[in-house]
N, C-alpha and C positions, 0 to 999 in steps of 0.2 A: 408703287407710288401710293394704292391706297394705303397698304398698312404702314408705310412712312407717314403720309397724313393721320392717319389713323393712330398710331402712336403717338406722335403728334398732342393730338388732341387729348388723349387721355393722358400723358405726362400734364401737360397744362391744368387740366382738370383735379387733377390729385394734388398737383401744386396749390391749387385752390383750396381743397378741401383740408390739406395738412396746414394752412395758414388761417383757416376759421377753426378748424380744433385747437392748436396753440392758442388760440385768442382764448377760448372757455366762455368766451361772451354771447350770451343764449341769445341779444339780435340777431347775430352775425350768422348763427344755425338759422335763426325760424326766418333770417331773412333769404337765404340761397333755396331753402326749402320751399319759399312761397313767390320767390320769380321763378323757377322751376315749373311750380306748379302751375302761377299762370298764363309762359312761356308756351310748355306743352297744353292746355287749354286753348290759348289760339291759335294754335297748329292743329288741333283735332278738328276744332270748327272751320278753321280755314280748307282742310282738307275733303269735309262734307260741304261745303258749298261748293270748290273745285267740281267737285262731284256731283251737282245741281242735286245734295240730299237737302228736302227742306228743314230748316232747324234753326233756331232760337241765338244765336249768339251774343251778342249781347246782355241776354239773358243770362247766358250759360256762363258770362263772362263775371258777371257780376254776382251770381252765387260764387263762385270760386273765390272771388275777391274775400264777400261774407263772411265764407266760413274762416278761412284764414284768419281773417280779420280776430272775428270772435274765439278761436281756438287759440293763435298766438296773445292774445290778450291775457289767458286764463293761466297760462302757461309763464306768461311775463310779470303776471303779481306771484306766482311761486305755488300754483297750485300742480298737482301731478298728472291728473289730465283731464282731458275735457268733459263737461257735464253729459249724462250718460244720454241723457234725452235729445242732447243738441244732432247727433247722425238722425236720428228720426225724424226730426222737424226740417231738416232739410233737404231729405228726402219725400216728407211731405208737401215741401213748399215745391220743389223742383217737377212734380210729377202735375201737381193742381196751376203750377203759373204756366209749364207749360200746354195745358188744356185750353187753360183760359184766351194766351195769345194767338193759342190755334182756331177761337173762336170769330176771329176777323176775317176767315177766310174761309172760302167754298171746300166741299171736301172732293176729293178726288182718287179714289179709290182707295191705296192703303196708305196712302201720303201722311194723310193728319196722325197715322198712329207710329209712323215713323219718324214724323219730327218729334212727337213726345220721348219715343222712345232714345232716340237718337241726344237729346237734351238730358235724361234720365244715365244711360251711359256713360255722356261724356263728365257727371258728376262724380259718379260711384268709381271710375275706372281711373281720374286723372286727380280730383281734389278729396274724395275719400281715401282711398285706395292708398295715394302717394305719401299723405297728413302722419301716417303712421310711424315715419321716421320721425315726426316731431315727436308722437307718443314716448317712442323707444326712447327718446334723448333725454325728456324730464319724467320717466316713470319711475327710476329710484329716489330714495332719503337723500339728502343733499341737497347743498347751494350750489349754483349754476349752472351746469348741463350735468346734471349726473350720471345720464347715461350715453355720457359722449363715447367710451371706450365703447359702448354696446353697439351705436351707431357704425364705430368705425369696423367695428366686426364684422355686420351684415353687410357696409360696403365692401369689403377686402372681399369676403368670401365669394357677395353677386357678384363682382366686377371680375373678381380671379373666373366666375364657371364662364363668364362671357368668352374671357381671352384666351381661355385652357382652349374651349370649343374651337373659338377662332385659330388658335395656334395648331393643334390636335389636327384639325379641319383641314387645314390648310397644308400640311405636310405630308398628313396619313390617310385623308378620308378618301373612301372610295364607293360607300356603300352608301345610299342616297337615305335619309332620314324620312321624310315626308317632301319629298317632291314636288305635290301640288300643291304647300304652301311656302316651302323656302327650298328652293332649290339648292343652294349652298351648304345647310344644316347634313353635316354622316353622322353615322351613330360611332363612329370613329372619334368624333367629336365631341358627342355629348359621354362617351367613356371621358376625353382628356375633362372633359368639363367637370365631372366628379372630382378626378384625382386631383385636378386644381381646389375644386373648393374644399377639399380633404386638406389639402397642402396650405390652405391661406386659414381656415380655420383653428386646424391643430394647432401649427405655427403660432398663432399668437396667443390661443389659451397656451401656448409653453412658453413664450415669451412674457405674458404680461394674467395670469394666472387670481392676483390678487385685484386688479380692474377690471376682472372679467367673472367677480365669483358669482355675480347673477346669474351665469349658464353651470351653474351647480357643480359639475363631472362633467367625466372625459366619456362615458356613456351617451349623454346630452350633445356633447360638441360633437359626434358621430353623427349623431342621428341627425341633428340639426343643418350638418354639413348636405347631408345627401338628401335631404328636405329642401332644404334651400337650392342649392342646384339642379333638383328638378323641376321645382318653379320657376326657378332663372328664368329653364331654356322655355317652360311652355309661356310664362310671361313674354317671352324675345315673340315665339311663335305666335303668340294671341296679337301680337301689334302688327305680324305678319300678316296675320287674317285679314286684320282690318287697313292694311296699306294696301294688300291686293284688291279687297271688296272695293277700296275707295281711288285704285287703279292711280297709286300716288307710288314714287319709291322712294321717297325718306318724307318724314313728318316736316323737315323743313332742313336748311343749313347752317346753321345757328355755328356747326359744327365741324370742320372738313374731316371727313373722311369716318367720322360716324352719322350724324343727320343733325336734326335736332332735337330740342329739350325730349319732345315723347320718346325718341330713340335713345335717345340714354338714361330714361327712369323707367321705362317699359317692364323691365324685369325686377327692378324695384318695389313696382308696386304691387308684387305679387310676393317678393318675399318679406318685406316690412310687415306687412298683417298676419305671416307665416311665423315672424319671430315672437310680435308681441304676444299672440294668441296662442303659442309656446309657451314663454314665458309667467303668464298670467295664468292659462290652465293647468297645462300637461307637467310640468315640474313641479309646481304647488301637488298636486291630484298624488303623483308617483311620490313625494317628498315627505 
């Protein structure tokens, strides 16, 4: 029944997401990318208050908004990406507003540097972190989404290590991966999870080769594949950490039979910044 729901849900979702790429219409991206974002933004805080952590949300809620705001805007007159200084200022704002709120109230042991830190996190890990598929979408030459095909890449490929694991997992696993944070996760698993994102990766640079010539070679789509898939699972696993630490088992239900928004961009946002900062260094550097 789960992976019935569970299939489920991710058929629906792909539905979704092959219906905003046909459109090519850059609100239609910066818009699912930025409920996304602020979806799982109030499932992290909602989940640290469950957890009586003390923390800022409405705060936190409203930098998310911000930034969005100001990076889809820069994005939407046709510029290629966001100005270089804007992460830093709001990473500046995020660290000093939350000091300042923390100032209304007595301290209590290591409370006040844990709501800092905890507001500081939920920016860097949920509205920084995740933005990067905007990046990927308008970082090449072009009118519209230019780097829609590039989008749909790192989706196919995360989403393929997710379900290889899951599938792999599920059939064959026997040998327990790390235990004390996902007990489900075999290295059984995270093999099928390669050979999936090898399978989703290859697959489309040999399918679609000429809207993918920004990943250079078949050299690149290798590396990148098994790059990617190892962030997948430790992305999957870091959300792990923090649903045990916060004694929560899904971010929300947004979703049947995955969770919600954080549970399904969790591993996202660990490979989106894996791609761009591929793409932007290590290819230009070797090229």
């Amino acid at each position: 029944m789960i992976f019935v729901r569970r299939a489920g849900s991710t058929l629906l979702l792909w539905a979704l997401v092959a219906a905003i790429f046909i459109s090519m219409f850059p609100a239609a991206y910066l818009g699912l990318i930025g409920i996304l974002t602020v979806v799982s933004t109030i499932e992290y805080f909602r989940m640290l208050r469950a957890a009586d952590v003390k923390c800022f949300p409405r705060f936190g809620l409203l930098l998310a908004l911000t930034y969005c705001g100001i990076a889809y805007w820069h994005f939407l007159k046709g510029d290629k990406d966001i100005p270089p200084a804007l992460d830093a200022i709001f990473i500046f704002i995020t660290i000093t507003g939350a000091f300042t709120l923390q100032l209304r109230y007595s301290i209590k042991g290591i409370e006040a540097l844990l709501a800092v830190a905890a507001n500081l996190l939920g920016f860097l890990y949920i509205a920084y972190l995740f933005n990067f598929t905007a990046r990927i979408s308008f970082m090449l030459p072009g009118e519209g989404v230019p780097g829609a095909y590039l989008l749909l890449w790192l989706l196919a490929v995360t989403k393929m290590t997710d379900t290889g694991a899951y599938i792999t997992g599920s059939l064959l696993g026997k040998h327990k991966m790390i235990p004390h944070i996902s007990p489900g996760k075999t290295w059984e698993g995270f093999v099928g999870a390669l050979f999936f994102a090898q399978l989703a990766g290859c697959g489309l640079y040999a399918l679609l080769p000429d809207q993918l010539s920004a990943l250079h070679s078949w050299p690149h789509i290798v590396a990148l594949g098994f790059l990617l898939a190892i962030l997948a699972v430790i992305g999957d696993l870091a959300e792990s950490v923090l649903k045990r630490s916060l004694h929560a088992k899904d971010s929300g239900n947004m979703l049947p039979g995955i969770g919600g928004g954080l549970d399904l961009i969790d591993s996202i946002c660990f490979t989106a910044p894996a791609l761009y900062f591929y793409l932007t260094i290590i290819i230009p550097y070797f090229e």
